[in-house]
ROPANU-442553 format. One line per field, with one value per atom (N, C-alpha, C): chain; x, y, z; residue in one letter; atom name. Coordinates in steps of 0.2 Angstrom, whole numbers, always signed. Layout:
BEGIN
chaine <- c(A, ...)
x <- c(X, ...)
y <- c(Y, ...)
z <- c(Z, ...)
residu <- c(A, ...)
atome <- c(CA, ...)
REM end
This chain:
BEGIN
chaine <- c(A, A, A, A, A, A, A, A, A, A, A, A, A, A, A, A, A, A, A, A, A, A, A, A, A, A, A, A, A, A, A, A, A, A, A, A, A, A, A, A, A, A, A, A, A, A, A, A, A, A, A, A, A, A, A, A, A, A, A, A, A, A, A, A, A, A, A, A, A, A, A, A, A, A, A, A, A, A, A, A, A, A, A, A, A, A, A, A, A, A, A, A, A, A, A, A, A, A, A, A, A, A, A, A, A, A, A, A, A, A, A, A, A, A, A, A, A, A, A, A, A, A, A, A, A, A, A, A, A, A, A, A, A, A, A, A, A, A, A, A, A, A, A, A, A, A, A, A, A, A, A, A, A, A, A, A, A, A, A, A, A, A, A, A, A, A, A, A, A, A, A, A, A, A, A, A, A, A, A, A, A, A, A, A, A, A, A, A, A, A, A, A, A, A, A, A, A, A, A, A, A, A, A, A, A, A, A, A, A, A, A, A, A, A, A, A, A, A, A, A, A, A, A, A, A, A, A, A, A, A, A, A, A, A, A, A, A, A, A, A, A, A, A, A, A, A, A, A, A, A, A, A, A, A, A, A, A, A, A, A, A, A, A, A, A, A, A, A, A, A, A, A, A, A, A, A, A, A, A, A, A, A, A, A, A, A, A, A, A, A, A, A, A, A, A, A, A, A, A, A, A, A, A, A, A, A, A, A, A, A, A, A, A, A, A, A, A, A, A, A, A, A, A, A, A, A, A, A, A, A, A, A, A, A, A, A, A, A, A, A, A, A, A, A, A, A, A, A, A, A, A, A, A, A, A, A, A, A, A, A, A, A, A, A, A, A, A, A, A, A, A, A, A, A, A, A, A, A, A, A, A, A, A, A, A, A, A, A, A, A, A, A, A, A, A, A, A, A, A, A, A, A, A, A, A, A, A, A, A, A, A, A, A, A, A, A, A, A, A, A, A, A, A, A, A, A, A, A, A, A, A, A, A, A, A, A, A, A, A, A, A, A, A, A, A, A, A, A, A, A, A, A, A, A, A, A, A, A, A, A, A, A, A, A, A, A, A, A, A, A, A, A, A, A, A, A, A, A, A, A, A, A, A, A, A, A, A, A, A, A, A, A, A, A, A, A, A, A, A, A, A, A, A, A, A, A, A, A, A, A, A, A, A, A, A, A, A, A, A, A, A, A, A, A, A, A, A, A, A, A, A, A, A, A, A, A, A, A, A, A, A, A, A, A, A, A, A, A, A, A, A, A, A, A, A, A, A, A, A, A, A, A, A, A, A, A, A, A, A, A, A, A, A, A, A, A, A, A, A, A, A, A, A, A, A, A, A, A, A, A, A, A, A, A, A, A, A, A, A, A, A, A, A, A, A, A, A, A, A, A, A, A, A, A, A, A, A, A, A, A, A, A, A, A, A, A, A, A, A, A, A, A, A, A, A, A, A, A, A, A, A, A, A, A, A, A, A, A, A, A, A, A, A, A, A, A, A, A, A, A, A, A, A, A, A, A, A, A, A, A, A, A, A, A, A, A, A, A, A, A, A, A, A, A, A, A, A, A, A, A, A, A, A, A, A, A, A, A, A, A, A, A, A, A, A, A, A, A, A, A, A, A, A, A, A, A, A, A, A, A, A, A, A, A, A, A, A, A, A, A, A, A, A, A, A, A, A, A, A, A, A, A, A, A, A, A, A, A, A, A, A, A, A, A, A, A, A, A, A, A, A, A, A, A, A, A, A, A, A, A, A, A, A, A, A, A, A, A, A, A, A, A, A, A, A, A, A, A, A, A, A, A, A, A, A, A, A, A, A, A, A, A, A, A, A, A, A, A, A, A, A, A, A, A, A, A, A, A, A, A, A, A, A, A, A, A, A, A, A, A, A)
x <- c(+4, -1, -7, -13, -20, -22, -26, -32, -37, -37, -40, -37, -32, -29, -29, -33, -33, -38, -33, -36, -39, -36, -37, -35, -39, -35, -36, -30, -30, -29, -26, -24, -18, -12, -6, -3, -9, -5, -9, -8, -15, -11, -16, -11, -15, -12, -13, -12, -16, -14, -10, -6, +0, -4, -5, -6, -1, +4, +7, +16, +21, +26, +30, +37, +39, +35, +31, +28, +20, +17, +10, +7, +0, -2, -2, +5, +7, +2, +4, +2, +8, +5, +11, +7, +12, +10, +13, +8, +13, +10, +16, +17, +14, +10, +6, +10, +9, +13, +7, +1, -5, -1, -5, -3, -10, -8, -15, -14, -18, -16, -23, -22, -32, -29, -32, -35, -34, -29, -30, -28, -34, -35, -32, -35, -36, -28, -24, -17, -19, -15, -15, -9, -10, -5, -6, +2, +2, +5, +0, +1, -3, +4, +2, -5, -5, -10, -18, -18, -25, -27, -32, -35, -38, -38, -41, -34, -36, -30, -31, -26, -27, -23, -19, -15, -10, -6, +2, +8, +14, +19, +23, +26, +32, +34, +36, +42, +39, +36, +34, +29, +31, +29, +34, +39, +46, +50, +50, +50, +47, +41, +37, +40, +42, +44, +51, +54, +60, +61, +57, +55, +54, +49, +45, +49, +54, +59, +63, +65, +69, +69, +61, +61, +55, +55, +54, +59, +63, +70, +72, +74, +76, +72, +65, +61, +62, +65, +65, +73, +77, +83, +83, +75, +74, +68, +67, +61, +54, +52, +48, +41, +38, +35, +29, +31, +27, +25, +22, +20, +24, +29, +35, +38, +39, +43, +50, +47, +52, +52, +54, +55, +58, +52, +57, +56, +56, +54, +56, +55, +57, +51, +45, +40, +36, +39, +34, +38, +33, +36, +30, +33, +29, +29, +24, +19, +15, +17, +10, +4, -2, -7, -9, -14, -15, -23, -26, -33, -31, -33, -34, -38, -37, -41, -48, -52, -60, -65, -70, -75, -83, -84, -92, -97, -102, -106, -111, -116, -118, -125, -128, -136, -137, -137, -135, -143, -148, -156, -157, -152, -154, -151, -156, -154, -147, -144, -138, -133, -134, -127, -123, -118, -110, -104, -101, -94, -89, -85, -79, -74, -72, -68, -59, -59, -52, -52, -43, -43, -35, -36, -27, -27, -20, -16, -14, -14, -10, -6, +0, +5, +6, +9, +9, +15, +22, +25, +25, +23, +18, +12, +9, +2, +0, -2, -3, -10, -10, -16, -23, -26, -32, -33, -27, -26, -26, -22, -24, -30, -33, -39, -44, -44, -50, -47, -41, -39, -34, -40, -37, -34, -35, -31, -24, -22, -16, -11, -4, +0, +1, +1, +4, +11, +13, +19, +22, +16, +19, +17, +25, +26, +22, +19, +12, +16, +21, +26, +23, +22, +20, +12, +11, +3, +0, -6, -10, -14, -16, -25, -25, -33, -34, -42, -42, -48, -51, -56, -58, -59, -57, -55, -62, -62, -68, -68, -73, -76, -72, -75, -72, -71, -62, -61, -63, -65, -69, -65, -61, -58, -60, -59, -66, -58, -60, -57, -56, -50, -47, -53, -56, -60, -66, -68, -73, -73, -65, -65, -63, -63, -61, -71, -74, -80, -85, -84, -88, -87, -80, -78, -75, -72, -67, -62, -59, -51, -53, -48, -46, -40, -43, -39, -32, -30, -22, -20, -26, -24, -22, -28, -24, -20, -18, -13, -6, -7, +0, +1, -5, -6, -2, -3, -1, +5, +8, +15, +18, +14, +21, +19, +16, +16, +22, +20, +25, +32, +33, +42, +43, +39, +39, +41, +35, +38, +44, +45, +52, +58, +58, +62, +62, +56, +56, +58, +58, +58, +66, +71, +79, +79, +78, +80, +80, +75, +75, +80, +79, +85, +92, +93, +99, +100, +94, +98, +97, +94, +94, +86, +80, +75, +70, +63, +59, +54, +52, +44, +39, +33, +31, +24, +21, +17, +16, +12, +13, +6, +5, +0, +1, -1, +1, -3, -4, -10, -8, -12, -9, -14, -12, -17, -13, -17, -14, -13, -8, -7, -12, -12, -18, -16, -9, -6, -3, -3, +0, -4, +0, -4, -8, -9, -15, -14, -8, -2, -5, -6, -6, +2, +3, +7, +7, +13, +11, +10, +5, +3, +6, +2, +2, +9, +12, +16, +20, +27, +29, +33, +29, +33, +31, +31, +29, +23, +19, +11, +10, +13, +10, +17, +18, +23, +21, +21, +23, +32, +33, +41, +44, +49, +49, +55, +60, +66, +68, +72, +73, +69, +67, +64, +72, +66, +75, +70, +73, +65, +69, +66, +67, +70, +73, +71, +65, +59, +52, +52, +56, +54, +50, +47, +42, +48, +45, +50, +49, +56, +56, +56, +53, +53, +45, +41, +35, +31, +33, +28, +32, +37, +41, +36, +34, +34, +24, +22, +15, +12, +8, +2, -4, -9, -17, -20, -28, -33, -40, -43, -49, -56, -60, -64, -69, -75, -83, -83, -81, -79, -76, -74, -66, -60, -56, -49, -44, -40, -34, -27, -24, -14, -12, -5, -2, +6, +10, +18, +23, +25, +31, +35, +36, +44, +42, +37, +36, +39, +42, +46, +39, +40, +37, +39, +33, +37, +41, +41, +45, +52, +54, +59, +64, +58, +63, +66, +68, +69, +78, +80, +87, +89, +84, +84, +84, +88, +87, +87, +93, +96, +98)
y <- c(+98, +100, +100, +104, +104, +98, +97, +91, +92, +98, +101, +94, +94, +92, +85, +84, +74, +73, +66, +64, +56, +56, +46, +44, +41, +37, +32, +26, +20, +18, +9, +5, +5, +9, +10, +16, +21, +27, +32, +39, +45, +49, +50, +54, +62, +66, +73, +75, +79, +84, +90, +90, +95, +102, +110, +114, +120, +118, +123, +122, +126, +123, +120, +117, +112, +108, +104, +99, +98, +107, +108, +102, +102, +96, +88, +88, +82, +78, +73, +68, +69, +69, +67, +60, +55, +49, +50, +51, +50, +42, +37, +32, +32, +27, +27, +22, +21, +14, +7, +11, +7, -3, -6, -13, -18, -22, -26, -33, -37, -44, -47, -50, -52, -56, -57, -58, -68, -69, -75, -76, -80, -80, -78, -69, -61, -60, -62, -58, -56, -50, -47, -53, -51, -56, -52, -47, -46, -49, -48, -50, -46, -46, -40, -43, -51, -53, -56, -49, -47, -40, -39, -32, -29, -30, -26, -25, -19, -15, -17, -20, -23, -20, -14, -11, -6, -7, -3, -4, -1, -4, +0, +5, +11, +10, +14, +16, +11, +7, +4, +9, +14, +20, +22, +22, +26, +18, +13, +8, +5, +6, +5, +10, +17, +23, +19, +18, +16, +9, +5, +1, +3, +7, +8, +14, +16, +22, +16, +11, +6, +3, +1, -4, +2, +5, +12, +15, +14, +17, +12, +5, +1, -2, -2, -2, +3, +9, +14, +10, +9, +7, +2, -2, -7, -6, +0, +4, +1, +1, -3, +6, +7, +13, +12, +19, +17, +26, +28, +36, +37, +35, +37, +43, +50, +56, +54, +57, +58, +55, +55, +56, +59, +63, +67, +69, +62, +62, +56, +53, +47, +43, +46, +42, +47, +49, +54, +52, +51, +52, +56, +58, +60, +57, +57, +52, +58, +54, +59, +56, +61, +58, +53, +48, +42, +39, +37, +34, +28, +23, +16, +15, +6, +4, +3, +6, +6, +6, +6, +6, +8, +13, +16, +11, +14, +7, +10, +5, +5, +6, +4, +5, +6, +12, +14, +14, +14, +15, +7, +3, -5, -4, -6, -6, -13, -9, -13, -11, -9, -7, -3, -5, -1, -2, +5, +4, +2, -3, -2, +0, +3, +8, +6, +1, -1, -10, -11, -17, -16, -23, -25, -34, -36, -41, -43, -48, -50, -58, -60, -64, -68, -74, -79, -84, -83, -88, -97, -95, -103, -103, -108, -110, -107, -103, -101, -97, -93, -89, -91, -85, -87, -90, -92, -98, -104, -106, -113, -113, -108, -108, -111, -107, -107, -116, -117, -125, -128, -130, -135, -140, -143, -149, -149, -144, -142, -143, -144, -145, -138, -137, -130, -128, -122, -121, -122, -126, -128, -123, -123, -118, -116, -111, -108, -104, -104, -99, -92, -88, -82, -79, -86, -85, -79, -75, -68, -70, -65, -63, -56, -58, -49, -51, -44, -44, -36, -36, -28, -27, -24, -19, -15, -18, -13, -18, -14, -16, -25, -28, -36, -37, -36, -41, -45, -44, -51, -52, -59, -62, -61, -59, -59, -61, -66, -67, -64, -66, -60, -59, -66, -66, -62, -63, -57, -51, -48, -42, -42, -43, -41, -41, -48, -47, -40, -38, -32, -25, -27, -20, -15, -19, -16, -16, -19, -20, -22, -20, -23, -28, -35, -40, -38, -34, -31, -31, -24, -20, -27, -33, -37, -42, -43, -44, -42, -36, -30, -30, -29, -29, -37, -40, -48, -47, -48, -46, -42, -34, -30, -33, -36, -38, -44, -49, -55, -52, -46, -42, -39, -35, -32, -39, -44, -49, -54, -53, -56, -52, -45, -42, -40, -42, -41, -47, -52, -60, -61, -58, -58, -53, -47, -42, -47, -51, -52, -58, -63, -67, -65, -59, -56, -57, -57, -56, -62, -68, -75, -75, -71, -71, -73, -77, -79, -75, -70, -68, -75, -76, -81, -78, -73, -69, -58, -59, -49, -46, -42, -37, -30, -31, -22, -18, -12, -10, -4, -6, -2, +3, +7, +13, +18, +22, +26, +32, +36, +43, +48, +53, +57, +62, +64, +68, +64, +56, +54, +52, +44, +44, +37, +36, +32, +24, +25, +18, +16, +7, +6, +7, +6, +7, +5, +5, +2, +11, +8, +15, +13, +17, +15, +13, +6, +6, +0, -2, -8, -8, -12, -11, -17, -19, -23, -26, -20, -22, -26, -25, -29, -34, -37, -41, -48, -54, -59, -63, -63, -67, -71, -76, -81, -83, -84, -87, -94, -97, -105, -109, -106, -108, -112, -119, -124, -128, -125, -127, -134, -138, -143, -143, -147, -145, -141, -143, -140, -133, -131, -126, -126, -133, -134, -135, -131, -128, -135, -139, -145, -147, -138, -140, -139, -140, -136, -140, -144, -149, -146, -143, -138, -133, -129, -122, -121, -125, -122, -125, -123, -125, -123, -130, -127, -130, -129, -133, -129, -134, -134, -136, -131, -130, -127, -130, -127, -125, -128, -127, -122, -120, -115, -118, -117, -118, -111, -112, -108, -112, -107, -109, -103, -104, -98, -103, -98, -99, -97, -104, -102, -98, -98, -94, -88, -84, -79, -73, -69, -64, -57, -57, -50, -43, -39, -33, -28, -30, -27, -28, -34, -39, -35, -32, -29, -22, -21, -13, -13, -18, -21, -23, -23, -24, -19, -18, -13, -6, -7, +1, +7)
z <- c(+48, +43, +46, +46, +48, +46, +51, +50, +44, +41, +35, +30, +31, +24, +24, +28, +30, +23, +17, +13, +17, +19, +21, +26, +33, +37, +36, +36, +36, +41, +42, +47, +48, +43, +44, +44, +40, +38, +36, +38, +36, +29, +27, +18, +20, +19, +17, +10, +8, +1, +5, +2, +3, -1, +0, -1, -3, -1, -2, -1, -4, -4, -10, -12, -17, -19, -12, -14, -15, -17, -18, -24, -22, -25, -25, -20, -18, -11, -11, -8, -1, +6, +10, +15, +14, +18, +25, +31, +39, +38, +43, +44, +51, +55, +63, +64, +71, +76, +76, +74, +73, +71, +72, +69, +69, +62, +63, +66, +68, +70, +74, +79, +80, +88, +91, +96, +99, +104, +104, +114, +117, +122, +127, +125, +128, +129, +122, +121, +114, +113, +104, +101, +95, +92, +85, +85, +78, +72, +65, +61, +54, +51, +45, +41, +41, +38, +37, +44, +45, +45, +44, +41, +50, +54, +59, +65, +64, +71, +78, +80, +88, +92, +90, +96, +91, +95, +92, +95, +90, +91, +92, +96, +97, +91, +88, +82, +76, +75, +70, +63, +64, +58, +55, +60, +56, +53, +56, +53, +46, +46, +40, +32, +36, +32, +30, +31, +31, +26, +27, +23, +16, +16, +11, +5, +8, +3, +3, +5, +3, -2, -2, -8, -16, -13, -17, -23, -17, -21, -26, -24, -25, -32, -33, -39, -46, -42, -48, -51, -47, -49, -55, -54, -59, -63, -63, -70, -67, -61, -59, -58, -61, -60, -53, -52, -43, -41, -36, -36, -33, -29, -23, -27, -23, -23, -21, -15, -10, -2, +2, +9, +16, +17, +21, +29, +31, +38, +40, +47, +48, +48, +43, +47, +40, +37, +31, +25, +20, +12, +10, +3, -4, -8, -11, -14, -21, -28, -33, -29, -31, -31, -36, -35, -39, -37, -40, -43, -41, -37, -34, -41, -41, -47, -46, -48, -47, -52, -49, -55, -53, -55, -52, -52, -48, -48, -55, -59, -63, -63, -60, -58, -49, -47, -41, -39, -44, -40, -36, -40, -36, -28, -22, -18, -16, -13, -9, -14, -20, -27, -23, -26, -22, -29, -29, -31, -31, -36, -34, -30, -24, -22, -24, -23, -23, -23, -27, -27, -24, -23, -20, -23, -22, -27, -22, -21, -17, -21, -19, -22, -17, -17, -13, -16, -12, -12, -7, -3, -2, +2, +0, +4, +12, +14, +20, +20, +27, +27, +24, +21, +19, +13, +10, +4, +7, +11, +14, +17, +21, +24, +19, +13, +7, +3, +3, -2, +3, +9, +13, +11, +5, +2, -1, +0, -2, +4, +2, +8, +12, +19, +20, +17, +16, +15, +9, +4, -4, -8, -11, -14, -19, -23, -26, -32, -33, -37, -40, -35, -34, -37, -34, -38, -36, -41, -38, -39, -34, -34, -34, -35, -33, -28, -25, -19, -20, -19, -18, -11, -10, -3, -2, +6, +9, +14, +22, +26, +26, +21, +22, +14, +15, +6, +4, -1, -7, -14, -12, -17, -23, -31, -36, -42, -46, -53, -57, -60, -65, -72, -72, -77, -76, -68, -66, -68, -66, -66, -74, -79, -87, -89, -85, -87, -85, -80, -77, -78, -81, -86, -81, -77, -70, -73, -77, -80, -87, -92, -96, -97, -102, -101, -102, -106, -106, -101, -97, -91, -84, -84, -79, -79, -88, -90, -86, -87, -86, -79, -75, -68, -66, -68, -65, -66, -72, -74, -68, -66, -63, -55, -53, -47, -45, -50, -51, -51, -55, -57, -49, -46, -39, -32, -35, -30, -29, -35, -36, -33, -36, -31, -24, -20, -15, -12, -15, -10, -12, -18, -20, -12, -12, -7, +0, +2, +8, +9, +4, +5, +4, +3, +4, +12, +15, +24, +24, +22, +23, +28, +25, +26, +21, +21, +17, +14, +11, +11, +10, +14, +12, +7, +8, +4, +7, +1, +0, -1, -1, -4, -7, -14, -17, -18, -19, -21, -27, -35, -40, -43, -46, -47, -55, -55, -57, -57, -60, -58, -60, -54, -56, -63, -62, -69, -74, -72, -78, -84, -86, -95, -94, -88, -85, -88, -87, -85, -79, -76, -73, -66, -61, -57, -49, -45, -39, -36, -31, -27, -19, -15, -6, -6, -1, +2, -1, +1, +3, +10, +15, +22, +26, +31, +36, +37, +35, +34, +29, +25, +18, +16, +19, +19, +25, +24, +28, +26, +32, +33, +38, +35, +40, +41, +45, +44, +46, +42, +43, +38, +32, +25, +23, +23, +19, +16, +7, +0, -2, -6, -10, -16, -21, -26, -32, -27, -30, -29, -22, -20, -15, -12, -7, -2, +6, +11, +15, +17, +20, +27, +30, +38, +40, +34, +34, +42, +43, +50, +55, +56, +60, +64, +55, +57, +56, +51, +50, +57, +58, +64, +63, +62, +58, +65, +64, +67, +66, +66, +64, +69, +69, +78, +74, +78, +75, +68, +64, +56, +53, +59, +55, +55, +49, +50, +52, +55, +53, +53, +52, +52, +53, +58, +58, +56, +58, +55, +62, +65, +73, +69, +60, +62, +56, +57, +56, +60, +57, +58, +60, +66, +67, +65, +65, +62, +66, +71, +78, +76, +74, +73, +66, +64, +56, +56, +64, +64, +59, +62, +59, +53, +50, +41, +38, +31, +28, +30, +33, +37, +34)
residu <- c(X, X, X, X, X, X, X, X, X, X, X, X, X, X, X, X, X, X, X, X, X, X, X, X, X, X, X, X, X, X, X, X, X, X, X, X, X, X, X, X, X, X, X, X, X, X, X, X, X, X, X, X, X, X, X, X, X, X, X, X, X, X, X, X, X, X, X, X, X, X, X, X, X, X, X, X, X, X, X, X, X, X, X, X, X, X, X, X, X, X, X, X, X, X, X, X, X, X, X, X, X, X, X, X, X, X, X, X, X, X, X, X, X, X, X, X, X, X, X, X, X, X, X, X, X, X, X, X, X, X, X, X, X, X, X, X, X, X, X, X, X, X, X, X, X, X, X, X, X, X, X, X, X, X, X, X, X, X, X, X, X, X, X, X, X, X, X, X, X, X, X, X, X, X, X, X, X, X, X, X, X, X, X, X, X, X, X, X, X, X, X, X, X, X, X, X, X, X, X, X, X, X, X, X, X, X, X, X, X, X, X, X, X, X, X, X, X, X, X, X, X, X, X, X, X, X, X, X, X, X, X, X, X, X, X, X, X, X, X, X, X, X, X, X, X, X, X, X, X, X, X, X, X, X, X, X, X, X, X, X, X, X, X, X, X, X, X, X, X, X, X, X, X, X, X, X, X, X, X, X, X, X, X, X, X, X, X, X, X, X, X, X, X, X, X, X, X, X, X, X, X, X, X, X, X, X, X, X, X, X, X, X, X, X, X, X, X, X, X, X, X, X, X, X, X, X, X, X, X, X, X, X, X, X, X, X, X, X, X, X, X, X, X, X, X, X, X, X, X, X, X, X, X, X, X, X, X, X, X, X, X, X, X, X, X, X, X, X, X, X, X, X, X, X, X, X, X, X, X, X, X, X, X, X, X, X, X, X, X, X, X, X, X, X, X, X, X, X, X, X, X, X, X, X, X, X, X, X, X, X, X, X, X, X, X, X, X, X, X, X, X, X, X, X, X, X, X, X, X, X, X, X, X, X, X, X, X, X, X, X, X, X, X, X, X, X, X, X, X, X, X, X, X, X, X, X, X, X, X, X, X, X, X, X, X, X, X, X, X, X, X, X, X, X, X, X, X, X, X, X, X, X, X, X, X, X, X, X, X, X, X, X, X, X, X, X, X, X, X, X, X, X, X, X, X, X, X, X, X, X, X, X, X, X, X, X, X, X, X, X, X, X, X, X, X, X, X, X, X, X, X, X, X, X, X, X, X, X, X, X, X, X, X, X, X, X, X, X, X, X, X, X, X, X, X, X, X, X, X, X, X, X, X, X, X, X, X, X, X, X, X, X, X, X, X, X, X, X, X, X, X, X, X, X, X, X, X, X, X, X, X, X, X, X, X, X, X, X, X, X, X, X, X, X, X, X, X, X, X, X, X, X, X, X, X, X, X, X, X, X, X, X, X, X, X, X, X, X, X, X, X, X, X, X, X, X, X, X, X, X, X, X, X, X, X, X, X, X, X, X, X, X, X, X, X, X, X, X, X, X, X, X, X, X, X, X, X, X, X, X, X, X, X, X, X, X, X, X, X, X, X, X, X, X, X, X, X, X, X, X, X, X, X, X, X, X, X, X, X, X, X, X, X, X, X, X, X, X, X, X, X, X, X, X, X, X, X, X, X, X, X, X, X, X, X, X, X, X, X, X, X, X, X, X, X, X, X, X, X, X, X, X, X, X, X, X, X, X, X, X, X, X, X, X, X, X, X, X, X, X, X, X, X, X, X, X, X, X, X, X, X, X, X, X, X, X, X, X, X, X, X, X, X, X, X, X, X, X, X, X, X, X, X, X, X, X, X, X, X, X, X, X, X, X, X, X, X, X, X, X, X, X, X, X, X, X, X, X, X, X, X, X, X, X, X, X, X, X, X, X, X)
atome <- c(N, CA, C, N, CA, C, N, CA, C, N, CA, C, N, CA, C, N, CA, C, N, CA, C, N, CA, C, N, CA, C, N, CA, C, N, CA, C, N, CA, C, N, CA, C, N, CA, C, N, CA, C, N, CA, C, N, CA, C, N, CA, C, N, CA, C, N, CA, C, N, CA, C, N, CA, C, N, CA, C, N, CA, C, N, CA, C, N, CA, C, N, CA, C, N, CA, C, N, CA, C, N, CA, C, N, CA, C, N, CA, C, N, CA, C, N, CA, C, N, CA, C, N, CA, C, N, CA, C, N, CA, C, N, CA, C, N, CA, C, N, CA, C, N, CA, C, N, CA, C, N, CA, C, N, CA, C, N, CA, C, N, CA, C, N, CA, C, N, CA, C, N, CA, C, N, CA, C, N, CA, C, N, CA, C, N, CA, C, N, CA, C, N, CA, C, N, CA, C, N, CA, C, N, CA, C, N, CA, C, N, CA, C, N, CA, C, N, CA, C, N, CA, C, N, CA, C, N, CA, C, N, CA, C, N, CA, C, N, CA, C, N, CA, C, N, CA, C, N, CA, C, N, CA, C, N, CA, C, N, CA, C, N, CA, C, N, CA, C, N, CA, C, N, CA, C, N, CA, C, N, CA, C, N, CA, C, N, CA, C, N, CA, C, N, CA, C, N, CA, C, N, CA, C, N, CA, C, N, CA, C, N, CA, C, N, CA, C, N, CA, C, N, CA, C, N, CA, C, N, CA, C, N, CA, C, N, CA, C, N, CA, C, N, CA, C, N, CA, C, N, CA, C, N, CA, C, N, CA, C, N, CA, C, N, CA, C, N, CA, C, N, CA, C, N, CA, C, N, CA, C, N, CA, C, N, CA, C, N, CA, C, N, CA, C, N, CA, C, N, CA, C, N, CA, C, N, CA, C, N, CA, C, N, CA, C, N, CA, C, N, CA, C, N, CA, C, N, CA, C, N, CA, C, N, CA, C, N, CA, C, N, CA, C, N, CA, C, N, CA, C, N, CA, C, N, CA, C, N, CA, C, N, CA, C, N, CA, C, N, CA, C, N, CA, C, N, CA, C, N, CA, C, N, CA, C, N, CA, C, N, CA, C, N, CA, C, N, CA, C, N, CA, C, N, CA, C, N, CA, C, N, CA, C, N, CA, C, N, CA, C, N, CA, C, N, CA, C, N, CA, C, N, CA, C, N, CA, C, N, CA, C, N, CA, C, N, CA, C, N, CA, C, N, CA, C, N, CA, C, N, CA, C, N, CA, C, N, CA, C, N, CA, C, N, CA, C, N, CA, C, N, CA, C, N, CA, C, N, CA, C, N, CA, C, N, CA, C, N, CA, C, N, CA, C, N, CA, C, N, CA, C, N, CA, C, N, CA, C, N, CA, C, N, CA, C, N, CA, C, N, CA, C, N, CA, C, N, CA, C, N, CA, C, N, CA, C, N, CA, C, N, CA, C, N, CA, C, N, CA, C, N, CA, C, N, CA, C, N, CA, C, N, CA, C, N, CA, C, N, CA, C, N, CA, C, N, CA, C, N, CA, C, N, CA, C, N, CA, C, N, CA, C, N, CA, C, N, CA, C, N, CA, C, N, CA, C, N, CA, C, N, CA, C, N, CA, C, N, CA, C, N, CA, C, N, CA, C, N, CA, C, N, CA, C, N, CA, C, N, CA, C, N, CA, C, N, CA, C, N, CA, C, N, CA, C, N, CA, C, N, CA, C, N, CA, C, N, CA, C, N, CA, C, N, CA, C, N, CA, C, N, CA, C, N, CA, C, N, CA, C, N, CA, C, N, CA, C, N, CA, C, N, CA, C, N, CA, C, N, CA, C, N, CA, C, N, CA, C, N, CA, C, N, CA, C, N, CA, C, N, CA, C, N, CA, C, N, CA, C, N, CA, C, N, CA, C, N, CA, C, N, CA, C, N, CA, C, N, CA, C, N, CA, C, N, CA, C, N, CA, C, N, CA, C, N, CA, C, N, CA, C, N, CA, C, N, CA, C, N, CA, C, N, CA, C, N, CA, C, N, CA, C, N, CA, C, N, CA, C, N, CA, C, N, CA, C, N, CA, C, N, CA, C, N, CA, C, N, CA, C, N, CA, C, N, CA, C, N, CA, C, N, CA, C, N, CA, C, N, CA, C, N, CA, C, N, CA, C)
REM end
């Protein structure tokens, strides 16, 4: 398809408008080998739960693709409404078009004002990443029972409150309401699917929208794959649900006033070609 028809490059995946054909009007997602992760003493180290591209991974697009008709398919089987068509490549799906959830800006003559462009959700089945970073008082690895947020997407996300956004007239209380709901119903099925292989999700990110032809129903949009998923194996929970090997597997520390933590038994996404075949 022409470079004409590029709607969007991402950090995982370029969308075209399709022009012509069955699937005129449509959305077609290709899948890149592109990968996100950062940077640790001048090695890459990939991990989905970072926002800046450090490299690439052979076949990690046809992988992603693969994933994502998976648990696509999988959603419709449980009424789970989402823009997924079809798939028809090892590395391409179709996709309706869809409206990310947004909000124009309001007084554009104030310098530095900016809009909305997009939000994402992200879910957390335990304490890690930039959750434990931001409530280091928390045990790592303790369980959080699927707690969400949402962030606005751009250049650098910025966590903002559910109350913020019903305040600013981004959302209606219903709408994130509804929003929390279908996220919590998606993550639950995606964290039943991976323990079927005797794998953990430890957290997720989704991004919801709505359809450009539909009845402006909220819904999931974009992907579910590798990118947007963290996973771990050798998760042994408690009665709580807090995972018992957690001084195993978490590793934090804290230099010139940054914390981090990573996870030894995080599954990379090289690693999930062998899942969900």
């Amino acid at each position: 398809m022409a470079e004409k028809n590029l709607v969007y490059r991402g950090k995982s995946k370029d969308v075209f408008n399709i022009t012509e054909g069955p699937y005129a009007g449509k959305y077609r997602f290709v899948f890149t080998d592109k990968a996100t992760g950062y940077i640790e003493n001048g090695k890459v180290v990939f991990d989905p739960g970072y926002d800046t591209v450090v490299g690439s991974i052979p076949g990690k697009g046809a992988i992603a693709c693969r994933f994502a008709t998976h648990f696509f398919k999988l959603l419709k089987e449980k009424a789970i409404p989402s823009h997924y068509i079809d798939t028809i490549n090892e590395n391409e799906m179709i996709v309706e078009p869809a409206f990310p959830l947004r909000m124009p800006v309001e007084s554009p003559e104030f310098p530095g004002s900016a809009p909305l462009l997009n939000l994402e959700f992200t879910w957390r089945n335990n304490a890690t990443g930039s959750f434990w970073r931001r409530y280091p008082f928390v045990r790592p690895c303790r369980n959080l029972h699927k707690v969400v947020e949402a962030w606005t997407k751009g250049d650098t996300d910025i966590l903002i409150t559910m109350e913020a956004l019903e305040a600013t007239g981004a959302m209606t209380k219903e709408e994130i309401e509804r929003s929390v709901e279908l996220v919590k119903n998606i993550a639950e099925i995606v964290t039943e699917e991976f323990e079927s292989n005797n794998l953990h999700v430890i957290d997720g990110k989704f991004e919801l929208g709505r359809l450009k032809y539909g009845d402006g129903k909220i819904v999931l949009i974009d992907e579910i794959s590798p990118d947007v998923l963290r996973v771990c194996r050798g998760y042994s929970p408690d009665k709580t649900g807090n995972c018992t090997v957690y001084k195993q597997c978490a590793v934090t520390s804290f230099s010139d006033g940054k914390r981090t933590i990573k996870n030894r038994n995080q599954v990379s996404a090289a690693e999930f070609i062998d899942i969900f075949l």
